[in-house]
Each structure stands twice: as C-alpha cells, then as structure tokens.
C-alpha positions, 0 to 999 in steps of 0.5 A, a space after each residue: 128603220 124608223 125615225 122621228 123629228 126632233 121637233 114632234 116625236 109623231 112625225 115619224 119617217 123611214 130610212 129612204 123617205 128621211 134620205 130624200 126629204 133631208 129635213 122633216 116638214 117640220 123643220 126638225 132633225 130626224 132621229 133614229 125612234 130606236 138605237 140598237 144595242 149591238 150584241 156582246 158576240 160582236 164586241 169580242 169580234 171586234 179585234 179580228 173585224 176589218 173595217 168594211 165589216 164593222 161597218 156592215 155590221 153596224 149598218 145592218 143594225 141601224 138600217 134594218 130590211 128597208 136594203 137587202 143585205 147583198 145590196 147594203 154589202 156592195 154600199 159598204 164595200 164602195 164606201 169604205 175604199 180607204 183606211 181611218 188609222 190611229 196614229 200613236 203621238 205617245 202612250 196616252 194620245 193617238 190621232 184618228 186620221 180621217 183624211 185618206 179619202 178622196 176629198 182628205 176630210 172625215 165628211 168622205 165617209 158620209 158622202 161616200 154612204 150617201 152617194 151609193 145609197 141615193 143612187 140605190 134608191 133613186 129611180 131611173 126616168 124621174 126628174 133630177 135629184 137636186 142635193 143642196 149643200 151648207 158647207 163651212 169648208 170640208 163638207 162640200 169637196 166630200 161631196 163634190 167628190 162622193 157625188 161627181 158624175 153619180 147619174 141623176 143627181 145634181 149637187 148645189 154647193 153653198 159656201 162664205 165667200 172668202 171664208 174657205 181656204 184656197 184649196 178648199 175652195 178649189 175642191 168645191 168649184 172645180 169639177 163642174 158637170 153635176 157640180 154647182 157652187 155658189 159663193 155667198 156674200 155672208 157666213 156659213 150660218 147665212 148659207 146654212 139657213 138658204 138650204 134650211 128655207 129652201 127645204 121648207 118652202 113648198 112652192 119650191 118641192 113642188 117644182 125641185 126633188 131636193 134633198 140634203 148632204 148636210 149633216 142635218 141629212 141622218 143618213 149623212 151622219 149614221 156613217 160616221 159612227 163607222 169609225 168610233 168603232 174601228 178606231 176603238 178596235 185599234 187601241 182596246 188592248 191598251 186595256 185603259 178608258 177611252 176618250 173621243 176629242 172631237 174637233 166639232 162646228 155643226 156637231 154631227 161628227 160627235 153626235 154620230 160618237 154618242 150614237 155609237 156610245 149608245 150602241 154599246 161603244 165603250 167609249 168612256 167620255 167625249 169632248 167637244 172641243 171648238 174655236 171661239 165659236 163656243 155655243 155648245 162649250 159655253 151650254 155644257 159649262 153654264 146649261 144656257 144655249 145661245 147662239 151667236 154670230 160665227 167668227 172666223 177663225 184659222 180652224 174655218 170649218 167649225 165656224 159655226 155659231 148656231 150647230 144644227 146638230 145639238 138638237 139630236 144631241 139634246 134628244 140624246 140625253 132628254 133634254 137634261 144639261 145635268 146628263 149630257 155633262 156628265 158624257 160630255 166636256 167643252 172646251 174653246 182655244 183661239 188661234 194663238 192656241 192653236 197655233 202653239 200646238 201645232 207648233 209643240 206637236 210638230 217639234 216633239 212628234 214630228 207629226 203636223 196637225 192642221 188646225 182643226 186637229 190641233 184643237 181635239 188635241 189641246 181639248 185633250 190634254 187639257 182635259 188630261 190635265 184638269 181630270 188627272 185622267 189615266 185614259 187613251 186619248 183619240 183626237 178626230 184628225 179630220 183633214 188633211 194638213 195640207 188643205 191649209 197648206 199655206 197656214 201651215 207652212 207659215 206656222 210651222 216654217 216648213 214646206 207641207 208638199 200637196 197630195 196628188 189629188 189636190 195638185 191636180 185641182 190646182 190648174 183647174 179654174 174656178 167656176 162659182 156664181 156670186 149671191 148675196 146672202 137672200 133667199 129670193 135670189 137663191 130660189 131663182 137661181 134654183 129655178 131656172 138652173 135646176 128645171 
C-alpha cells in the first residue's frame, strides 16, 4: 500500500512506515495514492459474507502484500470480536449500533485493528512505542482498552478537563500500567495541536518512537470503513437508495464511508451532521472553511472546531466544494434539538439514543424531510447511551442501568496528571516519563 500527504503528493509512505510515523514530516495526512475498487464477485457476496470476512477482504485490498494473508487473517479475526448490528426505528430508519465493543464506541474497531497490527510490526529488544493520543471523549477508552497491556507500547492520552463525561473520563484514567492520561487545562482542539507539535518536533523523535492512535493516524480509519459495508449488507434487500448520517467532530468516521463509497459502496448519499461545532456544515452550504473555536456542548465528543480529517476529504473530491456537495450534506442542531429527539425517539420506538446519535438522527430526518427522499436511512449509533448516563436519565426521566464493563471501572480511582495547555511543559513531562 502506498500513501501519500496531503499536503505534497511526492512525500510518499508505505503502510508500516505511515502506521508508525502517524503524521507525515510534513504535517500532511496520509492518504491511500490508490483506492481500489473491489470487484462485482464481491458485491453478490456480500449478502452471505460474515463480517470478519467482509473485512479481510476489504483489508487485503487496501493493504496489499506489505502483511501476509495468514497474518492479516489472524488481525482481523482479533479484531472483529463484536457485532455492528442495524436496528430497525421503522421502515426507512435504522440505527448501526457501533458500541458493542469493549470501550462501547465506534473508535473500538480501529483501536481494535491498530493494537494488533502494531503489535505485528512492532519489533521485540527496541525502545518503547509511545502512542500519543487527542481525544474529545470516545477515541481515548477504544484505545485505553485496544491497547491495555499490549507489550512495548505505551499510550499517552490527552483529554479537556471537565470537557468528557464521568464515565468517559473513568474509561481514560482508570487502567494505568501502559495507560497515562493527561488532563489539560483547555479543548480538545488545544490537546489535538500538543500531539500535532509533538510529531513535528525532531528533537523529540530523536529521543521518543511516537506514533498516533488519532484518526489522523490512516490506519486508524481504514478500519472503519469495515462496517459501511456490513451495515449496507443488512438492508440492501430493502431494494431502496441507502443513506449514511454520520454523527461527525474530527470527521474520520465519514471520511472512511467516502472511502468505502469509492470502493464501490453503494451508498447513495452521506450526511454530516454535527452540534454547533458546524465547520464542515457551514463549508458544504457557503464553500468557505473557517475554523473557529469549539464549543461545548451535550454531544461532547464532535466537539471539534477545527476537524483534521477534511483535509482528506478535500483530497477526495479535488478540492472541489461544487463535487463534495453533491455527496455529501451538512446539517448542525443544539442541545434543545438533541434533547427533543432522544426524547421523540424514546416515546415512539422505545429505543434510547445518546446524544451524539440523536443528532445522525435529526440530520436524517431532516434530510428526509427537505429532499422528499424515499431512501433507507442508516444513523451512525456511535456510543453507547449509558456512557452519558447521567444526561440521559435526566433527559429521558428513566433509569439507564450500566453495563458490566463500565460498572467495573466505577470503583476504580482515577489517575491523571494536571497540564496546562503548553507544549514546553507536555515535551517534558514526555521526557522524563516515556525515557
């Protein structure tokens, strides 16, 4: 596999050497230089594939030789422990429920892929890989839990104080061993730009291996294109178009569905659908990106006003605002929105959204609304509800009991490290923790 950044076509990667580097020297994105097409033999078989095939298959494609076939297997089949199921709301909507994994978010899935395949590369008797880590919420308890005790890997989590939920945030401090988490004093936009520096700061590579579990890493993302397929595979016998609404804040999980589209997804149309931290809405509408502080809000994990991935989804389309609208559609609620459809949801389908659904939801039915469309709607469900537990018991009156795997981090206590948001204080703290 080769790839390329996005800010020079010529600085060109393989596979392993953009896993590590996370970044390109550049500061760039890498991007796949080819995106293959899989083949019509695949597409009828898709109804009959299980999943961990699906994704092998697709995997192969993207990967190529750089893993053998038995070993990229044994990835796969390590990853793809849980199921992404399309629940039916009714018959033009059904949610894609993401959250069955370990960490109950969507980010599972990548972490999952990248723990394994770091872990495959990653050569015994050197230093310590360090994995640094921006999260707004989800990204770092997927991989907290991908990447708990994997051998010589050490994983440095950076979140916004007071920005995460409860249980979020005991999901990122609880495990310790090759866990660190550090609380900064800032947004998730302050913590991404710490990991941003540090990658580009020689100096510090000299001294560190880093890499990055970000979305900004591709091998990240390239995993979740995974599920566009197997959730296409569940309703393509409803014999109607079929429309992504993708709850978005760094906009990796749309980015990999646009992939996937370029695979040869059949997927008619995507929306972006965000609180009001509406960056990439506001561009599809008027064609100007300008990023702006981010907000918080209920849905605190698309809290993101600067969303690294729209550099590769420009790289998609060209560079062309007239070609991306046309795949593509924005829409941005508040919280009184969201609040109200969890609501509706709840009282018509008995089926509890957690914030950050509930928006692919109103993106969806808003969409249905103004197009008059007759497609199959699939929202992203993309965590679980109760990692918002006490927001959504107050919002929906209701009791929302934990799973087991949360109910066993509640008792744990919390280790994190206080920072300011500067990166002369994060580089030593690297220093002299990660020698």
């Amino acid at each position: 596999m080769e790839l390329y950044s996005t800010n020079n076509p010529h600085l060109r990667a393989t596979f392993r050497e953009a896993l590590f580097q996370g970044l390109p020297p550049d500061n760039g994105l890498y991007m796949p230089a080819q995106i293959p097409r899989m083949p019509e033999k695949f597409l009828k078989q898709l109804p009959e594939l299980p999943f961990d095939e699906i994704a092998y298959a697709i995997a192969l494609a993207l990967i190529g030789d750089e893993i053998a076939p038995d070993a990229l297997k044994e990835i796969i089949q390590q990853t793809i422990t849980f199921p992404a199921p399309v629940v039916l709301l009714d018959n033009t909507t059904g949610v894609l429920e993401l959250f069955h994994g370990p960490s109950l978010a969507f980010k599972d899935f990548g972490a999952r892929f990248m723990a394994q395949v770091m872990a495959h590369f990653n050569p015994e008797g050197e230093r310590d890989l360090v994995i640094l880590v921006a999260t707004s919420g989800d990204t770092g308890g997927a991989v907290a839990a991908g990447f708990y005790q994997t051998p010589g890997i050490r994983v440095v989590i950076l979140y916004p104080s007071g920005k995460v939920s409860p249980l979020q945030e005991k999901q990122l401090t609880a495990l310790g061993k090759n866990i660190a988490a550090i609380e900064v004093d800032g947004t998730f936009d302050d913590c991404q730009a710490l990991v941003k520096r540090a990658f580009l700061d020689e100096m510090l590579r000299e001294k560190l291996r880093l890499s990055s579990a970000n979305s900004i890493n591709i091998a990240r993302l390239l995993p979740q294109i995974f599920y566009y397929w197997e959730a296409y595979k569940q309703v393509q016998h409803f014999k109607r178009p079929v429309i992504f609404s993708v709850p978005s804040g760094n906009f990796g999980n749309l980015t990999a569905g646009l992939i996937a589209q370029q695979m040869g997804l059949p997927a008619y149309h995507f929306i972006a659908a965000t609180n009001i931290n509406d960056t990439v809405p506001a561009y599809l509408a008027q064609g100007r990106f300008e990023p702006k502080p981010s907000v918080r809000t209920l849905s605190n994990a698309m809290d993101v006003g600067n969303p690294s991935n729209f550099a590769r989804m420009l790289h998609l389309y060209g560079s062309t605002w007239n070609i991306m609208r046309t795949h593509v559609s924005g829409f941005a609620f508040d919280d009184a929105q969201t609040r109200a459809a969890m609501r509706k949801v709840y009282a018509a389908h008995q089926y509890v959204l957690d914030p950050h659904t509930a928006i692919g939801y109103l993106a969806w039915k808003t969409y249905q609304e103004q197009s008059n469309s007759e497609a199959f709607g699939i929202v992203l469900g993309t965590a679980h509800p109760a990692k918002f537990q006490e927001d959504v018991s107050e919002i929906l009156q209701t009791e929302i009991p934990l799973p087991p795997a949360l109910t066993q981090l509640m008792d744990k206590p919390k280790r994190a490290i206080f920072m300011p948001a500067h990166y002369e204080s994060f580089r030593e703290w690297l220093l002299s923790a990660c020698p």
